[in-house]
Residue, then its C-alpha position, 0 to 999 in steps of 0.5 A: x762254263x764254270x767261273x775259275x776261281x781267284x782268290x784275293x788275300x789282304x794282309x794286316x791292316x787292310x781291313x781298316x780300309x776307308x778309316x785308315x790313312x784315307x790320304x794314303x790309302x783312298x776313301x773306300x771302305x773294305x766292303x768298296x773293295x770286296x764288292x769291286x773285286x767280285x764286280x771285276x772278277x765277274x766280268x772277268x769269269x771269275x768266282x772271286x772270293x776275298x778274304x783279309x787277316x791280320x794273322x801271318x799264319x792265316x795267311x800262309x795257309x791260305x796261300x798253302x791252300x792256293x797251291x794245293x787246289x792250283x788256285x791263282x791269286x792276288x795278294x796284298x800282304x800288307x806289312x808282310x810284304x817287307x819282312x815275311x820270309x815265311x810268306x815269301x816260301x808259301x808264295x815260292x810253291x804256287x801253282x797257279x799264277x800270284x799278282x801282289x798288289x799295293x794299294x799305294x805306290x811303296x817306292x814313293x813311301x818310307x825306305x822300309x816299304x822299298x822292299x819286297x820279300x815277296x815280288x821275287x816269287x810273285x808273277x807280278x806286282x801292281x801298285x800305286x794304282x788305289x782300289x784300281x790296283x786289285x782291277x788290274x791285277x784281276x786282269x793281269x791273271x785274266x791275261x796269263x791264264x786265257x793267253 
């Protein structure tokens, strides 16, 4: 049987992961997270492919790209969750199932990261979980797509 494909999109910033705010966003390096996405992807069936820009118009097409090959997806957005309309209409034509996923917990955090563009359009969200977010996300679409 052949692996369904995921992809898992990182917005601005998450690149910087370990290095970045580690009392906020854990000590785990970006290659940590991209090797725990594919070892619970795998798990899971999936044939994960994690990707990160800093670049919104990357990201639209990437999300563009998912709705045209009936892709699911998990996507941090970052920054993008709070203010990217453009995103959030990229995301509004998915086709296929689409978790976001925080890292951190944004109601905890400053009032600005209180909203989400994006939530509305998205299957579901997860966050406050670290690392572990992306794991529960991965099984979260487990979920929607065998159930």
């Amino acid at each position: 049987m052949t692996a369904t494909k995921v992809l898992v999109l990182n917005g601005p910033n998450l690149g910087r992961l370990g290095s970045r705010e580690p009392d906020v966003y854990g000590a785990t390096s970006y290659a940590g997270l991209v090797a725990e996405c594919e070892k619970a992807g795998a798990e899971l069936g999936f044939a994960v492919e994690v990707r990160e820009t800093n670049d919104e118009g990357e990201l639209i097409r990437w999300i563009h790209q998912a709705a045209d090959e009936k892709t699911p997806v998990v996507i941090n957005p970052g920054a993008f969750t709070h203010y990217s309309y453009g995103l959030r209409d990229a995301i509004a034509q998915r086709t296929a199932p689409l978790i976001e996923v925080h890292i951190s917990n944004p109601y905890a955090r400053e009032q600005f990261r209180h909203t989400s563009v994006v939530a509305a359009v998205a299957s579901g969200t997860i966050a406050g979980f670290g690392i572990n977010s992306y794991v529960l996300a991965l099984r979260a679409l487990a979920d929607q797509l065998n159930g």
